[in-house]
N, C-alpha and C positions, 0 to 999 in steps of 0.2 A: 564508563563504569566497567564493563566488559575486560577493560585493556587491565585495569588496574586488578579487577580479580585475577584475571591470566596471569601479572606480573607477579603479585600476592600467591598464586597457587605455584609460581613455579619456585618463588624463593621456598615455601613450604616444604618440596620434594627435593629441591637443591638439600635442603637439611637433612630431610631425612637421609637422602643420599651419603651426606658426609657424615651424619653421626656413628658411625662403626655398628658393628653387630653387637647385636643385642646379648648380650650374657645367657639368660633362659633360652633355648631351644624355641618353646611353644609360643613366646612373644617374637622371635622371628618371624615365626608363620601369619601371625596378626598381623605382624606390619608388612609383609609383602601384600597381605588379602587388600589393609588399608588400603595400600600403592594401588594394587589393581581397582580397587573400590571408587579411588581419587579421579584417576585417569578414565574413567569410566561415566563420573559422573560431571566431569570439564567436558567429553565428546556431548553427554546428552545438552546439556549447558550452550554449547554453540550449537548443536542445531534445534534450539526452541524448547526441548522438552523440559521448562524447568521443575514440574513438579518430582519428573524421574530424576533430576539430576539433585533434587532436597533428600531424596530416597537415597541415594548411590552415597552421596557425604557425608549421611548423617550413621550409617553405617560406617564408614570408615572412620567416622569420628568416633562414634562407640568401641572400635578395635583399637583404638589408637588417641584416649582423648587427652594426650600432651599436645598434640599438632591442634594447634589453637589457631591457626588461620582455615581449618574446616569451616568453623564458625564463622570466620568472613564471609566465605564462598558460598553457605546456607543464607545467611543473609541477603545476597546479592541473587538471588534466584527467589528467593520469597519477595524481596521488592520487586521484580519481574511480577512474578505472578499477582501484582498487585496487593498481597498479605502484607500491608505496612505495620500492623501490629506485629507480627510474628518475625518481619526482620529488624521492628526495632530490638525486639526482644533477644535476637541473635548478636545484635551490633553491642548491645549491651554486657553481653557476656563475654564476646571480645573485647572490649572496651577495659574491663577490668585488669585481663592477664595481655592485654599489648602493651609493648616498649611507649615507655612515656615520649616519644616524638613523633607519636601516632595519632595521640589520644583527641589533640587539638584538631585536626582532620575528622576523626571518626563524631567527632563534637558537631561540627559542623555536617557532616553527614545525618546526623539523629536528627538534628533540628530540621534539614529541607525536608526530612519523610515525616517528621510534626506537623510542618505545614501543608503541607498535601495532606494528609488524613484533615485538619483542620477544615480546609478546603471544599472537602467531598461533602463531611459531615454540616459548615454553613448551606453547600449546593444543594442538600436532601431536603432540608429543613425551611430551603425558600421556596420548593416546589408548591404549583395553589393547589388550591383542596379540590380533589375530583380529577387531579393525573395520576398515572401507576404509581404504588406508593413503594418509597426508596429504606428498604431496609440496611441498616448503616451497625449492625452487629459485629464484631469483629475486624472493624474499620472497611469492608469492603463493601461497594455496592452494588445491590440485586435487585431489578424491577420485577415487580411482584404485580400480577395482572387482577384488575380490579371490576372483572366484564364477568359477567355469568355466563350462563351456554347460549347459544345461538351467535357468538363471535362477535356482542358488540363492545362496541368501545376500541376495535383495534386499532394501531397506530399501521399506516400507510406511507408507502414513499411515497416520489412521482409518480405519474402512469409511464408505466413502460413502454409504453409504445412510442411516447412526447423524446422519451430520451433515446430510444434506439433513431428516432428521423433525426433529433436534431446533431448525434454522431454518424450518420450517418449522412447528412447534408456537408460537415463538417468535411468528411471524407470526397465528396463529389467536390465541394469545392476547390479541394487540393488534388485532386489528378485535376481539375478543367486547368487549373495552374500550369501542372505538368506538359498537359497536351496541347494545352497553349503556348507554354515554352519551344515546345518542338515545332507546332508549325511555323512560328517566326523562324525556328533556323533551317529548316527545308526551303523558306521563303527567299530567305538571305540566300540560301544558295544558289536557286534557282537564278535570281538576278546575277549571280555571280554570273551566270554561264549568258545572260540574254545583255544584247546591245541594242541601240537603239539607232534604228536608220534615218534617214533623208527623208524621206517617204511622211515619219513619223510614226512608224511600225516600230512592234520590238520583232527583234530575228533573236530567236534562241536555238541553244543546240540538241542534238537527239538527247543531248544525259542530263538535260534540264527538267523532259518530262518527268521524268522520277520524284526528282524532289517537288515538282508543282503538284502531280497528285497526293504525294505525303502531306502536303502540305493541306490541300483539302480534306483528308483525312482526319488529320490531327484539328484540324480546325473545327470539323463537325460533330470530332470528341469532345473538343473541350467547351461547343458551346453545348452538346448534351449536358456533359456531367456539369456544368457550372449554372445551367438554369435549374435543370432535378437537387444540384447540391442546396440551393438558395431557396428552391420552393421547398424541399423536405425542413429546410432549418428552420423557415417560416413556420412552416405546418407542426413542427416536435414543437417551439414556441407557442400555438396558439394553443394546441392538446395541453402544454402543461398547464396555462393560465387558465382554460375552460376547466379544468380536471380542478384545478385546485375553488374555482369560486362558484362551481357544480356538485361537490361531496361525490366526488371520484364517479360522473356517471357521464361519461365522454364515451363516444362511440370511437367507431371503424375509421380512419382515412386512407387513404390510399393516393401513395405519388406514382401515376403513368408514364417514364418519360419516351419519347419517340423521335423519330429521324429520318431525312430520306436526304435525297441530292442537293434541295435547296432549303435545308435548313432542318433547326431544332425545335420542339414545339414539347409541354408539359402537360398532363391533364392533371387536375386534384380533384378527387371524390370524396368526398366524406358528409359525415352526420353528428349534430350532437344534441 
């Protein structure tokens, strides 16, 4: 949609470009304002503002209302902003004064923003009675809060806290990954350097121990982070399931994790 107004807006000023100067004096000046007007309101246009960028062309259309692909580009910003009445109503008025090998395009254009308004307006009307009620004026819609004072009736997400452990479990899981990727190859290397004797000894060399300590290292990272990543995903799991079949009255949890020379270990506290 985007491309196609860009291509639409630039044939527009490809025009105006070639149409020669204007006869009057004072319609020159309008139509340079229009140009600056145009190109002002395609920057707001890309970067989201489209209600400034219906402001910027709808002035330049006013300076200038020969240039009848304004009214495209009004259009395509009002269906942005979800105003499907107001850009059908734009598409409509281009529609009249564009090249008949347009029109069958623009046809089919009017009709998918029919069915979307169509759409919204079934979706409002199958809400049940006693949710926020969908005002569908102007074909847009606005939930309209149906709770008096004291804040009941609100609508709630998850509990925050269920989703920050279980991204955050998500995340321990993937460094134990990492950290356990590396102590295999500290591992491997280590063996690189040790052979194994007669005896039934392994003899390694001085530049083995490096990698066999890395190697414990990494190994006691990643069995940290991959028992804390698995208990916290648990624990954001149970918070969301308790939060949701408790009317959001889940307490505090808390993931411990700890570590020393021989190993990893997890505590969980919580309450609900």
């Amino acid at each position: 949609m985007r491309a196609l107004s860009v291509v639409l807006g630039l044939a527009l000023f490809v025009g105006l470009s070639m149409a020669g100067p204007f006869v009057p004096i004072a319609h020159a000046a309008e139509d340079d304002r229009a140009r600056e007007l145009f190109e002002n309101g395609k920057r707001l246009y890309d970067e989201g503002l489209y209600k400034d960028a219906v402001a910027a062309w709808q002035a330049a259309y006013d300076l200038s209302p020969d240039r009848h692909l304004l009214l495209f580009n009004i259009a395509n910003a009002f269906e942005r902003l979800g105003r499907y009445q107001e850009a059908l109503d734009h598409l409509n008025r281009y529609r009249a004064l564009a090249p008949a090998d347009e029109r069958e395009t623009l046809e089919r254009r009017m009709r998918s923003i029919e069915r979307r308004m169509q759409e919204l307006k079934d979706r409002a009307s199958s809400e049940p009675e006693g949710d926020p009620l969908l005002d569908t004026s102007g074909s847009q819609i606005t939930v309209k809060s149906t709770s008096g004072g004291g804040g009941g009736g609100a609508i709630t997400g998850p509990h925050p806290a269920g989703i920050a452990l279980i991204a955050g479990g998500g995340a321990g899981l993937a460094i134990g990954g990492v950290f356990g990727g590396l102590a295999l190859r500290e591992r491997a290397s280590a063996q690189a350097l040790c052979v194994d004797i007669a005896s039934g000894d392994t003899l390694c060399s001085s530049d083995a121990k490096t990698h066999i300590d890395s190697d414990r290292s990494f190994s006691l990272g990643s069995d940290i982070a991959l028992i804390a990543g698995g208990v916290a995903l648990g624990a954001g799991v149970i918070i969301l399931v308790v939060d949701a079949t408790s009317g959001g009255k889940t307490a505090g949890l808390q993931v411990i994790p700890s570590g020393g020379p021989s190993g990893a270990s997890v505590t969980l506290r919580g309450r609900f």
